[in-house]
C-alpha positions in Angstrom: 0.0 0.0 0.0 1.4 3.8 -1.1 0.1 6.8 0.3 0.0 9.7 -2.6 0.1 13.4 -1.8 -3.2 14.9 -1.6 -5.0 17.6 0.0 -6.7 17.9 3.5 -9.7 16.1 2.8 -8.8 13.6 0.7 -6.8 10.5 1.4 -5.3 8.6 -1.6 -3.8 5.4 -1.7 -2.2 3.2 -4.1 -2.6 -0.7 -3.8 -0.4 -2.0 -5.8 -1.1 -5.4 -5.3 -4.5 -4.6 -6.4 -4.2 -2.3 -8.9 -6.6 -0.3 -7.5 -6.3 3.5 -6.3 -8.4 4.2 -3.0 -9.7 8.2 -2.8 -11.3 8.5 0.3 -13.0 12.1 1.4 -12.2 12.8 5.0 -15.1 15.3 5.7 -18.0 17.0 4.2 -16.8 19.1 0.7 -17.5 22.2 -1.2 -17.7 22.7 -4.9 -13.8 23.6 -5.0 -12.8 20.9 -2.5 -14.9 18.4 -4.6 -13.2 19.6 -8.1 -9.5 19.8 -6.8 -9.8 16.2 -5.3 -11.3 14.3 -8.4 -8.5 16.4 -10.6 -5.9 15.1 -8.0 -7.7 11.2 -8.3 -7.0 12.0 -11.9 -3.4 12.6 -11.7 -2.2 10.1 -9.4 -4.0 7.9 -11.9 -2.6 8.9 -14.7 1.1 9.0 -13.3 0.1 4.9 -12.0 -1.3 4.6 -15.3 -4.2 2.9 -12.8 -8.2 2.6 -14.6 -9.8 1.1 -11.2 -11.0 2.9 -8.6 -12.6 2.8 -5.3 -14.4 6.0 -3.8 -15.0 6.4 -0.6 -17.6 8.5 0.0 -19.4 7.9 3.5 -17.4 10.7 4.7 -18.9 13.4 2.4 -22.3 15.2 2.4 -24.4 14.6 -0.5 -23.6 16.3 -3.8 -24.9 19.1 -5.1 -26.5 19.2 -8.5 -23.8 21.6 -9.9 -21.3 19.0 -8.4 -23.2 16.0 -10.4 -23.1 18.3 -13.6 -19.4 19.2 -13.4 -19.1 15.3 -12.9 -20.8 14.2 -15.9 -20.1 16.9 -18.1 -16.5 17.6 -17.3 -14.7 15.0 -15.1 -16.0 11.9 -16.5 -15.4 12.9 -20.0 -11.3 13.2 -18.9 -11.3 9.9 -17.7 -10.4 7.7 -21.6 -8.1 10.6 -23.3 -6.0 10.6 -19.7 -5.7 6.7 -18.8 -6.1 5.2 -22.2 -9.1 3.0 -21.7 -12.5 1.7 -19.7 -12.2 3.1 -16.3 -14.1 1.0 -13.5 -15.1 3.5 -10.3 -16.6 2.0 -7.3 -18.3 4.1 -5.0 -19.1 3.2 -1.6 -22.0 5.1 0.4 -24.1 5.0 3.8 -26.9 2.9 3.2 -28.7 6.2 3.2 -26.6 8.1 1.0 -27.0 5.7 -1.7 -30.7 5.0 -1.2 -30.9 9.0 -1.6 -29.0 9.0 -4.6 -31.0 6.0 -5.7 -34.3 8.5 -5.8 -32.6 11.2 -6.8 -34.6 12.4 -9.7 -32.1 14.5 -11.1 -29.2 12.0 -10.8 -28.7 9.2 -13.8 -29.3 5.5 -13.0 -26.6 3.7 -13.2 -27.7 2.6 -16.6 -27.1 5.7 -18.2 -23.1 4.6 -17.8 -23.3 1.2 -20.0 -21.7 1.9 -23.0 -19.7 4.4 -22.0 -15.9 4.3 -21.3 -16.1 4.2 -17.9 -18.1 2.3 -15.4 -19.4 2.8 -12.1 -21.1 0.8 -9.6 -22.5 2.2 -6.3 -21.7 0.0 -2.8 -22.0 -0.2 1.2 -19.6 -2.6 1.6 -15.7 -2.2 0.6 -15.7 -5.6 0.3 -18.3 -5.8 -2.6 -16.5 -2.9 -4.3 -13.1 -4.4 -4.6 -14.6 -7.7 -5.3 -16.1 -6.1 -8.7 -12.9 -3.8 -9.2 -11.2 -7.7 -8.6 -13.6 -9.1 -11.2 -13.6 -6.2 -13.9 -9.4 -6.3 -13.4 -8.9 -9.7 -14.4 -11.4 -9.2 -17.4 -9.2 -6.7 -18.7 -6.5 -8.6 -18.2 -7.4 -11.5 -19.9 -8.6 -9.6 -22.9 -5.6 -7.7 -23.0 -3.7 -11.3 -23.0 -6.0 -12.5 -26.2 -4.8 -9.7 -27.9 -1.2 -10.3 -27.1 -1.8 -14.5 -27.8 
């Protein structure tokens, strides 16, 4: 496990072992704090060359809509051209937190991500999340060992 530099209310941690980078938000966020801490997720992935992610969440407030626009229309969209493929982002939640962004009119289903070059899946459990970061891993890797075959 590597710690990254980050700011105050975000940790970020590398497991190598894993291949997965951990952002986890320390305490409830503003617009800014939410936009400088997805930017830095994005760099330390980029430098790790590292398309699966776990989010941790249960720390924050909900968003705001602004924050789920910027998210869709600007952050997401960085995601392919930066890391060079599918990203896989697994949030985890409160059990609340997620059945409020399960209702949430204004927020996508989770549908609205198939097709697209990255994925997201929404959890309560860390252990669910990196199961299915586990699972989507070794898919690519095993495509990406066809292709070399």
């Amino acid at each position: 496990m590597r710690t990254l530099p980050s700011p105050h209310f975000l940790q970020l941690v590398y497991r190598p072992e894993l291949g997965v980078l951990v952002g986890r938000w320390l305490q409830p966020l503003t617009t800014e704090e939410l936009q400088t801490g997805y930017l830095a997720m994005l760099e330390a992935a980029a430098e790790l060359q590292c398309r699966f992610w776990l989010v941790d969440g249960r720390r924050r407030t909900h968003a705001h809509s602004n924050d789920s626009r910027w998210m869709m229309e600007v952050f997401f969209p960085q995601l392919e051209p930066r890391l060079g493929g599918q990203t896989y982002l697994g949030y985890l939640f409160t059990p609340t937190h997620l059945q409020d962004l399960e209702t949430d009119a204004d927020l996508p289903s989770l549908s609205y991500f198939d097709g697209r070059p990255y994925q997201i899946r929404r959890f309560i459990e860390e252990q669910g999340a990196m199961q299915w970061l586990a699972h989507c891993r070794a898919l690519q890797l095993a495509g990406a060992a066809l292709v070399q075959g």
